[in-house]
N, C-alpha and C positions, 0 to 999 in steps of 0.2 A: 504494500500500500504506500502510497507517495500522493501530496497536494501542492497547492502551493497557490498564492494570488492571483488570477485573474486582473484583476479590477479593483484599483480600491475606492469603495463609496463616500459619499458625504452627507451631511444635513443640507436641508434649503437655507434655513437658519441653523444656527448655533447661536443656542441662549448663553453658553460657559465662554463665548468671543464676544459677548455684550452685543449682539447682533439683533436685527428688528426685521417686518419683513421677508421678504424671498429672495434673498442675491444673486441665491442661484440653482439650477435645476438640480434637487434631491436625486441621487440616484445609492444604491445599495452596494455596500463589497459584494462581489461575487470570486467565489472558489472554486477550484474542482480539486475533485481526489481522483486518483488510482487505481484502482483495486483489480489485479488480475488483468482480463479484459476490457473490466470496466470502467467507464469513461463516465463519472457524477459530476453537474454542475450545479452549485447552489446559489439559489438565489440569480439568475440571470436579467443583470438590470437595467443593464445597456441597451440603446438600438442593435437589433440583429448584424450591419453593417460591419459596426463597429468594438461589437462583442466577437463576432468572426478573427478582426484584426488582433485583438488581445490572443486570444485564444492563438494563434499562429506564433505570436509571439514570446507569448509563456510557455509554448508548449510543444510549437510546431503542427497542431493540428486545426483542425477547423471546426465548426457547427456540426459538420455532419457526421462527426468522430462522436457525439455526446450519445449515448446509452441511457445515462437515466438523469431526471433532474430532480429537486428536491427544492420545496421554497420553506425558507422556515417562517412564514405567515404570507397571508395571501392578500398583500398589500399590493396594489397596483404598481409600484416602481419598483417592486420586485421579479414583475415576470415580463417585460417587456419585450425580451427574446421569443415569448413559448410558440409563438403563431410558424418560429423558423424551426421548432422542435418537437411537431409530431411524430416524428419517426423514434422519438424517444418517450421511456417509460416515467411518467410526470410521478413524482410522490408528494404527500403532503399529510404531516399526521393528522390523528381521525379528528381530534377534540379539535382543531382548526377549520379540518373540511365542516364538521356541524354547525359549531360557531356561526361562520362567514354565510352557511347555510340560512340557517335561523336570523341573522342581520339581512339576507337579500331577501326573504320571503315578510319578514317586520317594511322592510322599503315597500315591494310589490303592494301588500294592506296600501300601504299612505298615497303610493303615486298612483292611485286608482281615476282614471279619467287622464292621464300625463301617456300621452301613446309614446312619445320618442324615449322617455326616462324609463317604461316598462320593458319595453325592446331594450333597452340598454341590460338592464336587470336581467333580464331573463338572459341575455348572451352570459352574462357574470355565472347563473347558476347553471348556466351548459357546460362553461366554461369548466365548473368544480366536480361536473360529474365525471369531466375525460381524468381525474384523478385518483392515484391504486392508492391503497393504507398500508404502509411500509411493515416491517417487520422489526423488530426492535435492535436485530443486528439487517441493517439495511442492505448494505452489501459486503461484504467479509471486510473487517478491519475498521468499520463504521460503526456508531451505536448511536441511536435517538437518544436525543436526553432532554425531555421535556421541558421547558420554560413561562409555564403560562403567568401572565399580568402584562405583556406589552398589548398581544394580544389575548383571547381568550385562552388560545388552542399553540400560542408560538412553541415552538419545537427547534433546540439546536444538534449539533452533532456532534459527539465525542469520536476522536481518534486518538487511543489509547498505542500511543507510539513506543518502542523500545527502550526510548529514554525522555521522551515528555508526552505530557496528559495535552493534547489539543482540543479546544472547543470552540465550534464555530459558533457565536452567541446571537445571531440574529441580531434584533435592533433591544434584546434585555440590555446589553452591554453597546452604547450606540460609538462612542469613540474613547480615545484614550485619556481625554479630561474629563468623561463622566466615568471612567473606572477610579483616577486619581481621586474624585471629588465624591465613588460611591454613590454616584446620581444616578437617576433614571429620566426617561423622558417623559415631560410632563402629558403626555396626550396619551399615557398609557389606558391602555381597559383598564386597570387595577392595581392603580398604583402599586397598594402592598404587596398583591401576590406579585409583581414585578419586580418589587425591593425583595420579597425572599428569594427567586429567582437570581438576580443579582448577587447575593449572597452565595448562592449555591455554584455557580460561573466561579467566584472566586475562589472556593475551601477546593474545588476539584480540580482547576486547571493550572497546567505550568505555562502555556503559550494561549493566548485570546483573536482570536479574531473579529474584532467588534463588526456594529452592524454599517457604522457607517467612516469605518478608518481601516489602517494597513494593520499590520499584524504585530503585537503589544506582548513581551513578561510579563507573565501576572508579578506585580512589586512584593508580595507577602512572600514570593517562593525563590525570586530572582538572587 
């Protein structure tokens, strides 16, 4: 098994930069891992273009090298690639796929008489059905490691390496001044269960990959 950056994400804002506003377009770290034959990308945030370009970069291969992908919440500026990756097996754990479930069918109720907003809706929830429920060793040398409070359902990935604990933390752990400062982000589903989340990102990992920065030692282990 072998990963490595992709992509590294940002905030639109950033509250820990005293920042106001949208400066600039959010987009998510994306990873890929290894394993065997298999070719996982998380989190794919980019335009397909330019996710291509990375991908050649980091790795020498392209889009159509990716085998499976994996979001760890089903945030819009997290799948921005997927329309270039049906040839590939989408994962997303269950407690997320329900969630996001249950929030598009609460919208459908309200925008009852809104035709463009229901079409939109309903593409969302076709959208989560082309999604499998992963297995809790995802693919050899991967393991789910549940996160819920940024979203209901966030899910990150532990890669328990030879000689460091990796976890890709989604947006629980968003950059490297909200691990320093032990912050979350305030637009969480749940705050707390996000702060114990956050908490549990820290006691396990040696190496972090936040949701919206390059790749951080966790400071308690460094």
């Amino acid at each position: 098994m072998d990963w490595r950056i992709v992509s590294i994400g940002t905030l639109a804002s950033n509250p820990l930069w005293n920042e106001s506003g949208t400066p600039r377009t959010g987009h998510a770290t994306t990873t890929i891992v290894k394993s065997g034959d298999a070719f996982m990308l998380i989190d794919p945030s980019l335009p397909a273009q330019m996710l291509h370009a990375k991908l050649s970069e980091r790795w020498g291969i392209g889009l159509n090298s990716i085998t499976h992908v994996f979001l760890t919440s089903f945030d819009p500026d997290r799948r921005r690639t997927l329309n270039e990756l049906g040839h590939a097996t989408w994962f997303m754990h269950e407690p997320e796929i329900d969630s996001a479930l249950h929030a598009i069918s609460d919208e459908l109720h309200r925008a009852e008489g809104d035709t463009s907003l229901s079409a939109l809706l309903e593409q969302h929830k076709d959208l989560l059905s082309t999604f499998e429920i992963p297995d809790d060793n995802v693919i050899p040398g991967v393991d789910l490691f549940p996160l819920p409070g940024y979203t209901p359902g966030s899910c990150g990935l532990l890669l328990p390496t030879p000689k460091r604990t990796v976890l890709i933390c989604g947006d629980t752990v968003a950059t490297s001044e909200h691990l320093a400062k032990a912050s979350v982000l305030s637009n969480c589903a749940n705050i707390e269960m996000a702060q114990e989340s956050f908490k549990e990102c820290v006691e396990i990992a040696d190496v972090l990959v936040p949701g919206r920065d390059n790749v951080v030692l966790n400071p308690l282990r460094s």
